[in-house]
C-alpha positions in Angstrom: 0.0 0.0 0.0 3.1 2.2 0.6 4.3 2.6 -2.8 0.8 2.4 -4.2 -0.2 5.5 -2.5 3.1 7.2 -2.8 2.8 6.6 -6.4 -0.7 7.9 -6.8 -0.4 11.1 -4.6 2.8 11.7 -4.6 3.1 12.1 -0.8 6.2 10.3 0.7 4.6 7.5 3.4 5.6 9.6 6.7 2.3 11.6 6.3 0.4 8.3 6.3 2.2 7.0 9.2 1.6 10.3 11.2 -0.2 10.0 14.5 -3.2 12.4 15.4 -5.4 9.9 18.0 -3.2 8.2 20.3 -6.4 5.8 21.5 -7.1 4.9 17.7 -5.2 2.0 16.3 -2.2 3.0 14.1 -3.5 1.2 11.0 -6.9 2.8 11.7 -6.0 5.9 11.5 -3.3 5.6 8.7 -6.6 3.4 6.5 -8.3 7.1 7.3 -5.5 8.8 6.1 -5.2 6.6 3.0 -9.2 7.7 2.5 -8.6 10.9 2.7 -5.8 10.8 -0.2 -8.0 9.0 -2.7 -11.8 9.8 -2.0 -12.1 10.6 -5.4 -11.3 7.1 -6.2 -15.1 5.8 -4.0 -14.6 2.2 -4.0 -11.1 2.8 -2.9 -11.7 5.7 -0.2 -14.9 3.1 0.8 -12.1 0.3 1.3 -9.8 2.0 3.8 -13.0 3.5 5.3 -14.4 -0.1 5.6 -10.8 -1.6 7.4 -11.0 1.5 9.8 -14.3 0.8 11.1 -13.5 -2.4 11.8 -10.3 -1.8 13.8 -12.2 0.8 15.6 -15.9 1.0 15.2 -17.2 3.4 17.7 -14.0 6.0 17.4 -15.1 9.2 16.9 -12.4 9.9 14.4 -14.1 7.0 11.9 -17.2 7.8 12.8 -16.6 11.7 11.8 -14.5 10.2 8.8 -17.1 8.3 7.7 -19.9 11.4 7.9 -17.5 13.8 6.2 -17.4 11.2 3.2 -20.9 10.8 2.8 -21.8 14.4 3.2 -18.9 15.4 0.5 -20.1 12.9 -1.5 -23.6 14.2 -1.8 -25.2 10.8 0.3 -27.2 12.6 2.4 -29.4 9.5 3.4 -26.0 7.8 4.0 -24.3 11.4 5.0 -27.8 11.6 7.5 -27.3 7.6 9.1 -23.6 8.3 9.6 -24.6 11.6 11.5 -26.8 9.5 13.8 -24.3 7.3 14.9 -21.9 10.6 15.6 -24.9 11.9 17.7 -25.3 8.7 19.7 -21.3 8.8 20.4 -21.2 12.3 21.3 -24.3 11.6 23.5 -22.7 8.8 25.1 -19.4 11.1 25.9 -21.5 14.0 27.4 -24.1 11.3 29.1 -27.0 12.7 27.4 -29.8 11.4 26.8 -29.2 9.3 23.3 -32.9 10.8 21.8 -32.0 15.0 20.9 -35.6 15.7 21.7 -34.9 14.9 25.5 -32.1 16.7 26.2 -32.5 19.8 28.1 -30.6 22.9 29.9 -30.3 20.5 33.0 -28.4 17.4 31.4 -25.1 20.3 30.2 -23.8 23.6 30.3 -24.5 24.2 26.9 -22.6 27.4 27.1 -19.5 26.3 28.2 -16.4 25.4 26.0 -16.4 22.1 27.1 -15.1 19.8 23.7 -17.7 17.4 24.7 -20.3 20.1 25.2 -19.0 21.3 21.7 -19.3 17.9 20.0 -22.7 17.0 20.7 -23.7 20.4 19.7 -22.0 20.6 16.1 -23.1 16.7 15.8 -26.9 17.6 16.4 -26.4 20.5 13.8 -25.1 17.9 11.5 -27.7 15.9 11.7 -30.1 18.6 11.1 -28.5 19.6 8.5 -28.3 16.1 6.4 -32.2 15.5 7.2 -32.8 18.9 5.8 -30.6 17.9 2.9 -32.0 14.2 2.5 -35.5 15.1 2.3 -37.2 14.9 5.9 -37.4 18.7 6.4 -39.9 18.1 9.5 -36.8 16.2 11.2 -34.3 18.6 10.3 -35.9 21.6 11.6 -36.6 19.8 14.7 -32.9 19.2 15.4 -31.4 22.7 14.7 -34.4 24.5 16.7 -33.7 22.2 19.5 -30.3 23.3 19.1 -30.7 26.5 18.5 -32.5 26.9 22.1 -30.0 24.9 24.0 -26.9 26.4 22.4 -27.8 30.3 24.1 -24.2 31.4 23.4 -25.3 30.3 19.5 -21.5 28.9 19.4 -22.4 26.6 16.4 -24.8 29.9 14.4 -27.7 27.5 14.2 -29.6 30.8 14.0 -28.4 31.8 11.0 -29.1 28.7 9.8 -32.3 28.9 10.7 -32.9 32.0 9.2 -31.9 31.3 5.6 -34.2 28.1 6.1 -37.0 30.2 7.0 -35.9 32.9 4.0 -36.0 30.5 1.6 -39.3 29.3 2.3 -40.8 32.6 2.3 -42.6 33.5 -1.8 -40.3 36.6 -2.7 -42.3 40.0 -1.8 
């Protein structure tokens, strides 16, 4: 795979071999790598996609890898289930309640910094976003107004958002 790559991107191997994620397995994260470099190439980016979920499944890093791909390549009912199981992980991390529609003020301080805190918040905008995008606009709007009240400190702009969804709905005056 070494040369193959090197051949094809013209990026010496060191960059594959890099380390980023100390708790993901080195030959996960260098199959994400290897995705990266050839996602134009789909059943190739798939591949190395495919061996790093199965060195490590629930790692954020794959799961992010895996939405990203999706969402790039214009899968949003793919882009949309690879969100969910983001949301569930980023749930998990901040011990959340797994459903969006249950979470409240009470369960985090949604106005902190906290990287957790952070994560779950983008993820849910994610996830609104690809339902928007793959054609459940009821879902999508749930999820980013949800957001949009938990996330005061609007660190992720779901309002904006929200605003050029409601703008674009509107017939031109």
């Amino acid at each position: 795979m070494n040369d193959e790559l090197q051949a094809t991107t013209g990026l010496a191997t060191g960059w594959l071999d890099r380390r980023s994620y100390p708790d993901l397995p080195p030959e996960a994260e260098r199959s994400l790598r290897a995705a990266a470099l050839c996602w134009q190439r789909e059943t190739e980016a798939e591949s190395h996609l495919e061996r790093a979920r199965k060195l490590a499944p629930g790692h954020v890093a794959v799961l992010i890898a895996d939405y990203r791909f999706q969402l790039y390549k214009h899968r949003f009912a793919e882009a949309r289930e690879a969100a969910t199981r983001c949301l569930a992980a980023a749930a998990h991390r901040l011990q959340v309640p797994a459903d969006f529609r249950q979470v409240g003020p009470e369960h985090a301080a949604f106005s902190e910094m906290d990287a957790d805190v952070r994560f779950w918040l983008f993820t849910l905008q994610a996830y609104g976003y690809v339902s928007l995008r793959a054609g459940d606009p009821a879902e999508g709007r749930a999820a980013l107004e949800h957001l949009a009240s938990l996330d005061v400190a609007d660190q992720t702009k779901t309002r904006v958002l929200l605003q050029v969804i409601v703008a674009a709905g509107r017939p031109d005056d």
